[in-house]
N, C-alpha and C positions, 0 to 999 in steps of 0.2 A: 504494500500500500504506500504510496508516493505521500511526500508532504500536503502539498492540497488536497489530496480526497481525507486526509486524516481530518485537516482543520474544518473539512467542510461538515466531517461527520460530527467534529468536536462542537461546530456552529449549531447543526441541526440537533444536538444532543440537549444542549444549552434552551434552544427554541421548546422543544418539547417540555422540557424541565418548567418553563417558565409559563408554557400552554396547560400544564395538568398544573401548575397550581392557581394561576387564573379562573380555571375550572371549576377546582376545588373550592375554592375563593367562591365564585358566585353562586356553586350548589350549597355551601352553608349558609350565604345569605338569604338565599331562596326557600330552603329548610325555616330560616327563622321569622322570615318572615310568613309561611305558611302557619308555621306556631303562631304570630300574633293575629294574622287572619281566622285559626281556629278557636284564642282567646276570646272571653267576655267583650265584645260591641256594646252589649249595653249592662246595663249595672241598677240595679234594685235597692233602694236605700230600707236598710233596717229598721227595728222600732229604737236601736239605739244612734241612730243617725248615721251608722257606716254603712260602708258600700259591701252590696254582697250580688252574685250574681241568681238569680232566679231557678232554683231546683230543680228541673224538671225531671217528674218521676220520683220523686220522696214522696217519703210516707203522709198522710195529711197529718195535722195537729191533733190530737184525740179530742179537743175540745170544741173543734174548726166548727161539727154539726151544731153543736149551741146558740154558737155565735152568727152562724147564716141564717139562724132561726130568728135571729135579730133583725136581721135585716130592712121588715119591715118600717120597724121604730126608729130604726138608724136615719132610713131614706125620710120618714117623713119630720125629724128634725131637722134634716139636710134641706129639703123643701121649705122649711119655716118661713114666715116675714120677720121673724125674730131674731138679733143678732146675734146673741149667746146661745139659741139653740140652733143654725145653723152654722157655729165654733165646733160647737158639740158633735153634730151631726158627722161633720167633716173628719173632724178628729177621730170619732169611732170607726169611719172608711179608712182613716190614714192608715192607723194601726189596724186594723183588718190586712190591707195590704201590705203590711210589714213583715207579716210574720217571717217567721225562718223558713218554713217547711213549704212547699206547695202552696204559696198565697192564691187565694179564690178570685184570680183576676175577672174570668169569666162569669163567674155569678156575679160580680158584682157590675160586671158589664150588665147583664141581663136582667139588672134591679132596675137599670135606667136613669143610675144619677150619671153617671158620665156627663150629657150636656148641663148637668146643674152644676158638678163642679168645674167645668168650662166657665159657665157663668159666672160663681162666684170669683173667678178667678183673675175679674175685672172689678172687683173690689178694691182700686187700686190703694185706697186710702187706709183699708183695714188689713194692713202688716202681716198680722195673725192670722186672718183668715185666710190670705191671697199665698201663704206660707204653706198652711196645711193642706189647701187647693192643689197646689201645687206637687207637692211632697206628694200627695195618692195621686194626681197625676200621672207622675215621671214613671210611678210602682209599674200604673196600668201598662204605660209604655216599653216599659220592660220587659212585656211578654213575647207573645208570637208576633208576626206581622200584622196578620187581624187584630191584636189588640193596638196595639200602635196605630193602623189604620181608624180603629175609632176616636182618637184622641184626635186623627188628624181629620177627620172628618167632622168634626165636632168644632174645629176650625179655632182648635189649642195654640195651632205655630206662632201666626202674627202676636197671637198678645204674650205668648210666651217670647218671641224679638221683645217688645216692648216692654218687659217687666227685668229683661238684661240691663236696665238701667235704671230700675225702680231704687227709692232713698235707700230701703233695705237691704244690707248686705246680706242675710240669709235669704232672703226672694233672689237675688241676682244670682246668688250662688245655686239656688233651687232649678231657675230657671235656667239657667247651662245646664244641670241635668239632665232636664230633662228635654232638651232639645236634643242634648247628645245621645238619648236614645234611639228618638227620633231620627236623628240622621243615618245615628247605627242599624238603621232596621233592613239597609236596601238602598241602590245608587237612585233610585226615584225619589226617596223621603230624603237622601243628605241634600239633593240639586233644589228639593221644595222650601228646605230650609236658608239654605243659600241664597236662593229668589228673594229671601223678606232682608237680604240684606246684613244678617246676623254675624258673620266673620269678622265684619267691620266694628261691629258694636262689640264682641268680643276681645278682641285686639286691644280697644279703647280702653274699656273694663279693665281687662286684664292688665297695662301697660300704665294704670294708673299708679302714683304714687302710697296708695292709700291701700292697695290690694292686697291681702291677705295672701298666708299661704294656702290655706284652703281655696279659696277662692282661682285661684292663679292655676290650684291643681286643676281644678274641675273646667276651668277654662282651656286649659292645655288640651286636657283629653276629650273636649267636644269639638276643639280646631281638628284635632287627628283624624276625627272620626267625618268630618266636611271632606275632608281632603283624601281619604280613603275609599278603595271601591275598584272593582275587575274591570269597572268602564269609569276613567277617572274625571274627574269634572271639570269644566270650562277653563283653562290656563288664566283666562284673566280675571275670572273669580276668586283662586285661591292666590295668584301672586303675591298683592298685598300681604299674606302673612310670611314669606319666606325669610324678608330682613327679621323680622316679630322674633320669629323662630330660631334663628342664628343668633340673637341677641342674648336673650334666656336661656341658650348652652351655654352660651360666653359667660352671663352674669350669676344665672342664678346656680344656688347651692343645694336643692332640692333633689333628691335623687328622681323621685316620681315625675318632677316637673320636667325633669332631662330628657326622660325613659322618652315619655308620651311627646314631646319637643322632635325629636332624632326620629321616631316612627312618623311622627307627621312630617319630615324634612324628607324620609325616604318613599311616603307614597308622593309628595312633589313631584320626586324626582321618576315620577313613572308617569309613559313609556321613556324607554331612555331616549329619543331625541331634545328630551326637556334638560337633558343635566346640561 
């Protein structure tokens, strides 16, 4: 073997070397990001206000039949012209749909308060009440698609944009929630919520001086969840958050707020003609 076929073999040796771990390289990306594509999209808040994702197929709660027995009395305090007893009302659906186990999103669908607490949820003045509205909301939204579709048919998106800048910092933070399940249900509910403008009012929220780190979380992982999807949405829609995004690696100290940052920078960056 003559000195050039060695070096050429040594050249293509090198090439190869550098072609399998390229390979290698984008099949663990792809892996992992298949794991965050199979992770929780949407997220169910508890009766103790943490995030837990919605069980399906657990066992019901041995008490669950009691309390659906309730139901009745629940909806028509929720119905009241009373302002403490549709608090009440609200409050016994919140925690209804908190529990741990198998929450009765469906029956509680099929009680028919859904568009009542849609309505209340334009209470913009009453904190409390627009809080728990809210909060059983986001629950319902965290089920199947059909239950997300009643929330959006029930025409929750707009005033849930709207309340992203409500005085309350637990409303604003409620309503990223539950937007973000919203979005997470399917590349047609993230583009419907995008439509009302919300990434911008997000950004804002979040980029404020005054923002919490909760808040800042919850905002993070409903930008990821805009910007994510097998058909990815309008470039000039999500642009605007790209600086956002890159800024809050740089700045913030947040482990979570990094995670969910860096997932939302890499569905940007899809299909690759965008990097």
């Amino acid at each position: 073997m003559n000195k050039k076929e060695e070096c050429r073999r040594g050249y293509k040796k090198t090439l190869d070397v550098d072609e399998g771990r390229r390979r290698r390289e984008a099949a663990s990306v792809q892996i992992r990001k298949e794991k965050k594509e199979d992770s929780i999209q949407k997220r169910r808040k508890d009766a103790a206000g943490a995030s837990a994702g919605t069980r399906v197929g657990a066992l019901p709660d041995p008490g669950l039949r009691a309390r659906l027995d309730c139901l009745p009395q629940d909806k028509q305090l929720l119905m009241s012209s009373q302002k403490d007893e549709q608090l009440e009302g609200t409050i016994r659906f919140r925690k209804l749909l908190s529990i741990e186990r198998h929450p009765p999103i469906s029956e509680v669908i099929e009680a028919g308060v859904v568009p009542r607490l849609v309505q209340l949820l334009q209470c913009f003045a009453d904190s409390a009440l627009v809080f728990e509205a809210a909060w059983a909301l986001t629950n319902v939204a965290s089920g199947t698609s059909e239950h997300a579709r009643v929330v959006i048919d029930n025409g929750a998106v707009p005033i849930f944009v709207q309340l992203l800048a409500h005085p309350s910092t637990d409303v604003r933070e409620q309503a990223m929630w539950a937007l973000g399940n919203i979005a997470g249900d399917s590349c047609r509910c993230r583009d419907l919520v995008l439509s009302y403008s919300a990434l911008k009012i997000l950004l804002e929220q979040a980029s404020s001086p005054d923002a919490t780190t909760t808040l800042l979380r919850n905002a993070v992982w409903t930008i990821s969840n805009l910007c994510r999807g097998k058909q990815p949405p309008r470039w000039e829609l999500i642009a605007p958050a790209l600086p956002v995004l890159v800024h809050w690696i740089c700045t913030v100290e947040d482990e979570e707020v990094i995670t969910d940052a860096c997932w939302a920078l890499s569905y940007i960056s899809e299909p690759a003609e965008r990097v």
